[in-house]
C-alpha positions in Angstrom: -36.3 14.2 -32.8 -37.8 17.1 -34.7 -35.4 20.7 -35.7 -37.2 23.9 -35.7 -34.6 26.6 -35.1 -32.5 29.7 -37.1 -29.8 29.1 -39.7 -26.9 32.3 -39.3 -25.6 32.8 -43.0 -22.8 35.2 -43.7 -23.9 37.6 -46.5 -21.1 40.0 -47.8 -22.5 43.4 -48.5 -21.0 46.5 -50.1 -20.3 48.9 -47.6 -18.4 51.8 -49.8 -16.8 51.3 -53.3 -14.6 48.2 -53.1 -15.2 47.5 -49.4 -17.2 44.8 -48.4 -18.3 43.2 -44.6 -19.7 40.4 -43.6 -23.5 40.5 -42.2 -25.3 37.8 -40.6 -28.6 37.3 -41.8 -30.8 34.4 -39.8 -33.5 32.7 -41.4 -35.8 30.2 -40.0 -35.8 26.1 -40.9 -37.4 22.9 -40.1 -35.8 19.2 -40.0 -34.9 16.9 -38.0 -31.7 15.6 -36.0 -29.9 12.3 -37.2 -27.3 12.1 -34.7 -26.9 13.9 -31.6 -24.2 14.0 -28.7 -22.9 16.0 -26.4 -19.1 16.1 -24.9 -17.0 18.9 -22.2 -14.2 19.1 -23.8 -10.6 20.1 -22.2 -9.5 23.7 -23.0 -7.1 26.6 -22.1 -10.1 28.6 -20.4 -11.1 28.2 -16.6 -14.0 25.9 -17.6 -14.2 23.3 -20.3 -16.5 24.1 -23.5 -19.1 22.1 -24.9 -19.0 20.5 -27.6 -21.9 19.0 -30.7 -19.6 15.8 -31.3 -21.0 15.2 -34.8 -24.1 16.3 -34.6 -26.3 16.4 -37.6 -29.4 17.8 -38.6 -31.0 17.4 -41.5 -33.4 20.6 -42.4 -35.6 21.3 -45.6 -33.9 23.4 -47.7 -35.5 26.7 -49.6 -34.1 28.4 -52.6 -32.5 31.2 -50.3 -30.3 27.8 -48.5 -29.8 26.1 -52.1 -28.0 29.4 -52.8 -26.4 29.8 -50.2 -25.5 26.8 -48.4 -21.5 27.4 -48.6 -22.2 30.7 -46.3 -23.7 28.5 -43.6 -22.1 29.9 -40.3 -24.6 28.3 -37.7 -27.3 26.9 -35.9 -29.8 27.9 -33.4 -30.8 24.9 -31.5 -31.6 25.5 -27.6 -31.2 29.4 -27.3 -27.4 28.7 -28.1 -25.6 28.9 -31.3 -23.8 25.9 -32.6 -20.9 25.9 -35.2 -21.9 24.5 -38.4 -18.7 22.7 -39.1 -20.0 20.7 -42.8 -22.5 21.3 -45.3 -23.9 18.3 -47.2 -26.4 19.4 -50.2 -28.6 16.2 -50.8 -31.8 17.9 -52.4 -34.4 18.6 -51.2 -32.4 18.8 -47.8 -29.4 20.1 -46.3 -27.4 18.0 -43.9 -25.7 19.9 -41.5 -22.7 18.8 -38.8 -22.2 20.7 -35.8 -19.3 21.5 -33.5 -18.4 24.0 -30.9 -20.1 26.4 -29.6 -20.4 29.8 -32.1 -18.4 32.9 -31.4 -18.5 36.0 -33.5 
Protein backbone atom coordinates (compact mmCIF):
# COMPACT_ATOMS: atom_id res chain seq x y z
CA UNK A 1 0.00 0.00 0.00
CA UNK A 2 1.19 3.36 -1.15
CA UNK A 3 2.16 6.59 1.78
CA UNK A 4 1.43 10.03 0.68
CA UNK A 5 0.97 12.04 3.83
CA UNK A 6 2.79 14.98 6.19
CA UNK A 7 5.87 14.40 8.34
CA UNK A 8 5.55 16.86 11.86
CA UNK A 9 9.25 17.74 12.79
CA UNK A 10 10.13 19.71 15.85
CA UNK A 11 12.34 22.63 14.91
CA UNK A 12 13.74 24.70 17.91
CA UNK A 13 13.84 28.32 17.15
CA UNK A 14 15.18 31.34 18.99
CA UNK A 15 12.57 33.14 20.48
CA UNK A 16 14.63 35.95 22.59
CA UNK A 17 18.40 35.79 23.61
CA UNK A 18 18.89 32.27 25.15
CA UNK A 19 15.34 31.21 24.93
CA UNK A 20 14.34 28.72 22.61
CA UNK A 21 10.66 26.80 21.73
CA UNK A 22 9.82 24.16 19.86
CA UNK A 23 7.81 24.69 16.46
CA UNK A 24 6.31 22.14 14.35
CA UNK A 25 7.02 22.45 10.94
CA UNK A 26 5.12 19.67 8.43
CA UNK A 27 6.52 18.77 5.25
CA UNK A 28 5.06 16.56 2.77
CA UNK A 29 6.43 12.69 1.76
CA UNK A 30 5.84 9.71 -0.24
CA UNK A 31 6.45 5.82 0.58
CA UNK A 32 4.91 3.11 1.22
CA UNK A 33 3.68 0.98 4.34
CA UNK A 34 5.51 -2.39 5.28
CA UNK A 35 3.46 -3.37 8.08
CA UNK A 36 0.30 -2.13 9.23
CA UNK A 37 -2.15 -3.00 12.28
CA UNK A 38 -4.45 -1.68 14.18
CA UNK A 39 -5.32 -2.50 18.09
CA UNK A 40 -7.95 -0.51 21.07
CA UNK A 41 -5.99 -0.55 23.66
CA UNK A 42 -7.16 -0.52 27.55
CA UNK A 43 -6.67 2.90 29.17
CA UNK A 44 -7.52 5.22 32.23
CA UNK A 45 -9.87 7.44 29.92
CA UNK A 46 -13.76 6.66 29.35
CA UNK A 47 -12.95 5.06 26.00
CA UNK A 48 -9.97 3.01 24.87
CA UNK A 49 -7.35 4.67 22.44
CA UNK A 50 -6.04 3.39 19.26
CA UNK A 51 -3.22 2.23 18.76
CA UNK A 52 -0.45 1.80 15.22
CA UNK A 53 0.94 -1.63 16.80
CA UNK A 54 4.18 -1.44 14.79
CA UNK A 55 3.40 0.16 12.03
CA UNK A 56 6.00 1.06 9.52
CA UNK A 57 6.26 3.13 6.72
CA UNK A 58 8.93 3.48 4.63
CA UNK A 59 9.05 7.15 2.89
CA UNK A 60 11.77 8.68 0.43
CA UNK A 61 13.73 10.80 2.25
CA UNK A 62 14.99 14.57 1.04
CA UNK A 63 17.91 16.46 2.38
CA UNK A 64 15.58 18.49 4.81
CA UNK A 65 14.52 14.56 6.51
CA UNK A 66 18.36 13.40 6.15
CA UNK A 67 18.93 16.34 8.52
CA UNK A 68 16.58 16.06 10.42
CA UNK A 69 15.33 12.70 10.98
CA UNK A 70 16.04 12.59 14.93
CA UNK A 71 13.28 15.63 15.23
CA UNK A 72 10.71 13.31 13.65
CA UNK A 73 7.59 13.90 15.94
CA UNK A 74 4.80 12.32 13.56
CA UNK A 75 2.80 11.15 10.85
CA UNK A 76 -0.15 12.25 8.97
CA UNK A 77 -1.81 9.23 7.65
CA UNK A 78 -5.86 9.27 7.43
CA UNK A 79 -6.58 12.99 8.71
CA UNK A 80 -5.05 11.73 12.13
CA UNK A 81 -1.72 12.15 13.51
CA UNK A 82 0.20 9.11 14.49
CA UNK A 83 3.21 8.96 17.02
CA UNK A 84 6.35 8.30 15.35
CA UNK A 85 7.84 6.09 17.96
CA UNK A 86 11.49 4.90 15.81
CA UNK A 87 13.46 6.35 13.19
CA UNK A 88 15.51 3.95 11.03
CA UNK A 89 17.92 5.99 8.36
CA UNK A 90 18.53 3.30 5.59
CA UNK A 91 19.40 5.75 2.60
CA UNK A 92 17.74 6.69 0.37
CA UNK A 93 14.69 6.10 2.73
CA UNK A 94 13.53 6.60 6.09
CA UNK A 95 11.71 3.77 7.97
CA UNK A 96 9.44 4.96 10.29
CA UNK A 97 7.40 2.99 13.31
CA UNK A 98 4.28 4.28 14.58
CA UNK A 99 2.43 4.15 17.88
CA UNK A 100 -0.37 6.05 19.59
CA UNK A 101 -2.19 8.50 18.54
CA UNK A 102 -0.16 12.22 18.63
CA UNK A 103 -0.95 14.74 21.25
CA UNK A 104 0.70 18.07 21.54
Amino acid sequence: MKFAGKIGFAVAKNKTAGVHTEEITERDYVGDFLSSQQTWRASSHLNDDLAQNNSRISVISDPFASDNFSKIKYVVWAGVRWKVTRVKPQPPRLILTTGEVYNA
